[in-house]
C-alpha positions in Angstrom: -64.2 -147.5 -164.7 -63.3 -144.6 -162.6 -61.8 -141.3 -163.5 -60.8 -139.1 -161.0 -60.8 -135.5 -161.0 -59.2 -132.9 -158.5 -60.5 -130.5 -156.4 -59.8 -128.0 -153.4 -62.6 -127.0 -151.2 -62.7 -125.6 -147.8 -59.0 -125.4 -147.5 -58.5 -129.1 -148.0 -57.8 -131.5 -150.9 -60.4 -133.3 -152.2 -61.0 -135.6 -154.7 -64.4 -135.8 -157.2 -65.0 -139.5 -158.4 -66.7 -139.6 -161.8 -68.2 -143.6 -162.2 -69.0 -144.4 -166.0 -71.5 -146.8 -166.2 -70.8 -149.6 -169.0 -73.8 -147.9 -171.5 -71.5 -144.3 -171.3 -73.8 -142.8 -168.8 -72.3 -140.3 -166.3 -72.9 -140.0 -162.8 -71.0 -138.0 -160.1 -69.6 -140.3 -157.4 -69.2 -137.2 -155.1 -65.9 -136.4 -153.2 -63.8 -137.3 -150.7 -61.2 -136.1 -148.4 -57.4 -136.7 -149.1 -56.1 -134.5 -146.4 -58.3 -132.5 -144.0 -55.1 -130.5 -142.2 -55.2 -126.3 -142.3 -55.3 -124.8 -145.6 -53.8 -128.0 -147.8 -54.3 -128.7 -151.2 -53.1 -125.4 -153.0 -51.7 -125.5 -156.8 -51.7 -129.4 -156.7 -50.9 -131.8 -159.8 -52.9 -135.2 -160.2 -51.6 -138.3 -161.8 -52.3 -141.8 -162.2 -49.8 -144.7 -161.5 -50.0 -148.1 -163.2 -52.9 -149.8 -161.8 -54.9 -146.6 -162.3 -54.8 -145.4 -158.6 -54.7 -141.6 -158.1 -51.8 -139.8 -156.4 -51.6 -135.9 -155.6 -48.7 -133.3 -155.0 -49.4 -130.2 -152.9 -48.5 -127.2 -151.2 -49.5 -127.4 -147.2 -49.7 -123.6 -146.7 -50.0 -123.7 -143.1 -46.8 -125.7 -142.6 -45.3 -123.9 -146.0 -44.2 -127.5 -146.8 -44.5 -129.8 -150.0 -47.2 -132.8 -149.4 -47.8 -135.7 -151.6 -51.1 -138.5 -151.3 -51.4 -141.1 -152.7 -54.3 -143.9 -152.7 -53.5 -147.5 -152.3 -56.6 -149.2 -153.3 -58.4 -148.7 -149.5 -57.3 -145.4 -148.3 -55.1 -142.3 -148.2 -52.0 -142.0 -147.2 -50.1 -138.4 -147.2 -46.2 -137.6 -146.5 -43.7 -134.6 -146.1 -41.6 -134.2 -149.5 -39.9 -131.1 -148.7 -40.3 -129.2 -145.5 -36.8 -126.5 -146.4 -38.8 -123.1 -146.4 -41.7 -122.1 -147.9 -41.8 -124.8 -150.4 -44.4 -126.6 -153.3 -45.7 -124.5 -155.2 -46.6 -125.1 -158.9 -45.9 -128.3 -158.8 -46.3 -130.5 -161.3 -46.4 -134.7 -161.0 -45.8 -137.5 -163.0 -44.4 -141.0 -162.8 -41.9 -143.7 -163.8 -42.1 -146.8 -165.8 -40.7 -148.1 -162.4 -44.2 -146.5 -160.6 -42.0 -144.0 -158.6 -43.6 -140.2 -158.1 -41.4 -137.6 -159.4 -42.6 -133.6 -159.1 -41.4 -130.2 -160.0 -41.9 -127.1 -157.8 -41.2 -123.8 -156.6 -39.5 -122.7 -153.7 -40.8 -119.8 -152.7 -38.3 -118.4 -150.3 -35.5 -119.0 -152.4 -37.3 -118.2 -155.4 -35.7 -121.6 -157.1 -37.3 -124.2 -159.3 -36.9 -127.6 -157.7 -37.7 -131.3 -158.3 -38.4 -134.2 -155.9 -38.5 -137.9 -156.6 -39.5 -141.5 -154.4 -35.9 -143.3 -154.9 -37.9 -146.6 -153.3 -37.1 -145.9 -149.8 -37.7 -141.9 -149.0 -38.0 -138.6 -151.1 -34.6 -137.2 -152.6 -34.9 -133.1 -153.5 -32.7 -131.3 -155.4 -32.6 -127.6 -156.7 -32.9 -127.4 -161.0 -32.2 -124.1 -161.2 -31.5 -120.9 -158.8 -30.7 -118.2 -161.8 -32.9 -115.3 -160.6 -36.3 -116.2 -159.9 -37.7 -119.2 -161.7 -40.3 -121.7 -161.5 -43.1 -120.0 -160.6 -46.1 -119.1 -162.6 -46.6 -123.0 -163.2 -43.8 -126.0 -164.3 -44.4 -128.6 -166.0 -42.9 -132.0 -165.4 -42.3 -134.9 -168.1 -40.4 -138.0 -167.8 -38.4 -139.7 -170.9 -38.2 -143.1 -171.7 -35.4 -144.0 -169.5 -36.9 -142.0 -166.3 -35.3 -138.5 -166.8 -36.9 -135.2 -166.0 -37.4 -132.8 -168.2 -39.0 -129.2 -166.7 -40.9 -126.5 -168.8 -40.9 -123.2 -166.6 -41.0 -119.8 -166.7 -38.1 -116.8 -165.6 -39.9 -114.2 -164.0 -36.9 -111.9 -163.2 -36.4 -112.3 -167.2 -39.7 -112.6 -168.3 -38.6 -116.0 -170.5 -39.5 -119.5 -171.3 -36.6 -122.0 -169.8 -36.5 -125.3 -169.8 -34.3 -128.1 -167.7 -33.8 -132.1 -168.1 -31.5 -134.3 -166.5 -28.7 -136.1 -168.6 -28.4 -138.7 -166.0 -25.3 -136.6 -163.9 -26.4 -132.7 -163.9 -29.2 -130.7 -164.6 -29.2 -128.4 -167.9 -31.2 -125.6 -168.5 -31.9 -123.3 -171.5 -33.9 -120.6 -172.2 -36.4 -121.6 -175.3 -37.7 -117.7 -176.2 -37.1 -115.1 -174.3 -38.9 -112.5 -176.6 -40.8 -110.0 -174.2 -42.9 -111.0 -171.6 -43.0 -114.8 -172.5 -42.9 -118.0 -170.9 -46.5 -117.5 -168.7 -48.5 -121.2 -167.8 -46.1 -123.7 -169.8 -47.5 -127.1 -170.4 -44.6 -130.0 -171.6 -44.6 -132.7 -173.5 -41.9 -135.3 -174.9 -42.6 -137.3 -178.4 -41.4 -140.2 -179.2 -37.4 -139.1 -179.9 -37.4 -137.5 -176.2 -38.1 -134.2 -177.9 -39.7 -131.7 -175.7 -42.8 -129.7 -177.1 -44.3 -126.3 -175.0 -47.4 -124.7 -175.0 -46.9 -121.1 -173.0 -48.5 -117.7 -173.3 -46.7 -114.7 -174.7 -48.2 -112.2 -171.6 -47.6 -109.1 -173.5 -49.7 -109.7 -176.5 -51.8 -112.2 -174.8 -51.3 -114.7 -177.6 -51.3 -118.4 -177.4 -47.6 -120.0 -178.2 -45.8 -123.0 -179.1 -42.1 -124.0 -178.7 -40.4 -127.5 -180.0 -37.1 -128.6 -180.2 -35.6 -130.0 -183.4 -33.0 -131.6 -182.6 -30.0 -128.2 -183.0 -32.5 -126.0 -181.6 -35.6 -124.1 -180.8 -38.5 -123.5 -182.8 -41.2 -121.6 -182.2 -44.8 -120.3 -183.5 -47.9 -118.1 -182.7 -51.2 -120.4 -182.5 -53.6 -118.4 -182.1 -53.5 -114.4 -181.4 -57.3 -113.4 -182.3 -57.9 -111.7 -179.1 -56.6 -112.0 -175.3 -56.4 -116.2 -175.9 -54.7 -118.8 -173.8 -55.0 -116.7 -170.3 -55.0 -118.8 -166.9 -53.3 -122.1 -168.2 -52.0 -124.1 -171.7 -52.5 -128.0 -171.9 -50.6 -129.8 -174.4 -50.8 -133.5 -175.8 -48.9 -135.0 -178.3 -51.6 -137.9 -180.3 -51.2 -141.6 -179.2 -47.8 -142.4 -181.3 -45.9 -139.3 -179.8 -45.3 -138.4 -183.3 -43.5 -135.3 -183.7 -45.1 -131.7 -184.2 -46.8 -132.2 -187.4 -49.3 -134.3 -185.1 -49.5 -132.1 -182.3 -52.8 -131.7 -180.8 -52.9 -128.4 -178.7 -55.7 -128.3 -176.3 -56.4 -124.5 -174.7 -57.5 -124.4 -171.4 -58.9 -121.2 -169.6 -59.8 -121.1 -166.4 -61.8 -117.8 -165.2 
């Protein structure tokens, strides 16, 4: 079995194949080049489709565009997403029951948060929400059982947590705690009612947060606050069954 694991070095993206051997030993596969063009590969997002076949969103910082690569068994293939402005930043990918990319991002000219999606035939783009300037400092992208987005993301002209979804006509957005400085790295998750669950960082008392939705509104709760905790990125995973929060696993991830 493989498991892939992402990486940037030397302005490009690369990938690092991990080969477990059948007795659970480890070895490192070593890398390999996705896309070798001029300073690619910045604040990408990895996922795997169906037959287990890695695919990568990214910002191409020379071009300022949107990039997405995807392996099809033999070899890489790379396309434009999004090419309007200084685009794809942040983004964050996942797919369809249908095996169709969809990706959040930030448009950093416009200062918008923005989604893209593979309709089958090309990439459609829209723009989630233009209120100030949102989306960056990380989105998170989730996808409910019938295919909708829903976006964690943080206001930085309001220093807030917001979050979007799709009801299948328009986007709607809300903002899930706007107390202080609030909203920094989200990571999303949907459990099994389509209920979305955040894990963000409260940037004024450097304290770990979490945010769910109950079905009339937003709750939310300090995790941890012993210390400067949860800095440089939250990662959140509901357990197998998607239960609701009382079996929420939160995972902290810091990177220096």
């Amino acid at each position: 079995m493989k498991h892939y694991y992402l990486g940037i070095a030397g302005g490009v993206v690369a990938i690092v194949l991990l080969l477990v051997a059948p007795a659970g030993a480890e070895t490192w596969g070593g890398t390999e080049v996705v896309d070798n063009g001029n300073k690619t590969g910045q604040y990408s997002s990895l996922a795997l489709d169906t037959e287990g076949f890695p695919h990568i969103s990214y910002n191409d910082e020379s071009d300022c565009y949107l990039r997405y690569a995807s392996w099809n068994g033999t070899g890489w293939t790379t396309a434009v997403v999004d090419s309007g402005g200084d685009v794809g930043f942040y983004t964050s990918l996942a797919f369809d029951s249908s095996g169709y990319p969809h990706i959040s991002y930030y448009d950093n000219t416009k200062k918008d948060l923005k989604y893209a999606f593979l309709n089958g035939t090309g990439w459609e783009t829209a723009t989630v929400d233009s209120d100030d300037n949102v989306g960056g400092i990380i989105s998170s992208l989730a996808l409910d059982l019938e295919g909708f987005p829903h976006i964690s993301y943080c206001d930085t002209t309001n220093t807030a947590l917001k979050y979007a979804f799709r009801n299948g006509t328009v986007w709607e957005t809300a903002t899930v705690d706007s107390d202080d400085n609030l909203g920094g790295a989200p990571s999303l998750a949907l459990d099994s009612d389509g209920f979305p669950h955040i894990s963000y960082i409260d940037n004024t008392k450097h304290d770990l947060k979490y945010a769910s939705w109950n079905g009339t509104g937003w709750e939310t709760a300090t995790v941890d606050n012993d210390g400067d905790v949860g800095g440089y990125g939250t990662s959140l995973a509901l357990d197998p069954e998607r239960l609701p929060p009382t079996s929420v696993i939160m995972i902290i991830r810091t990177v220096p």
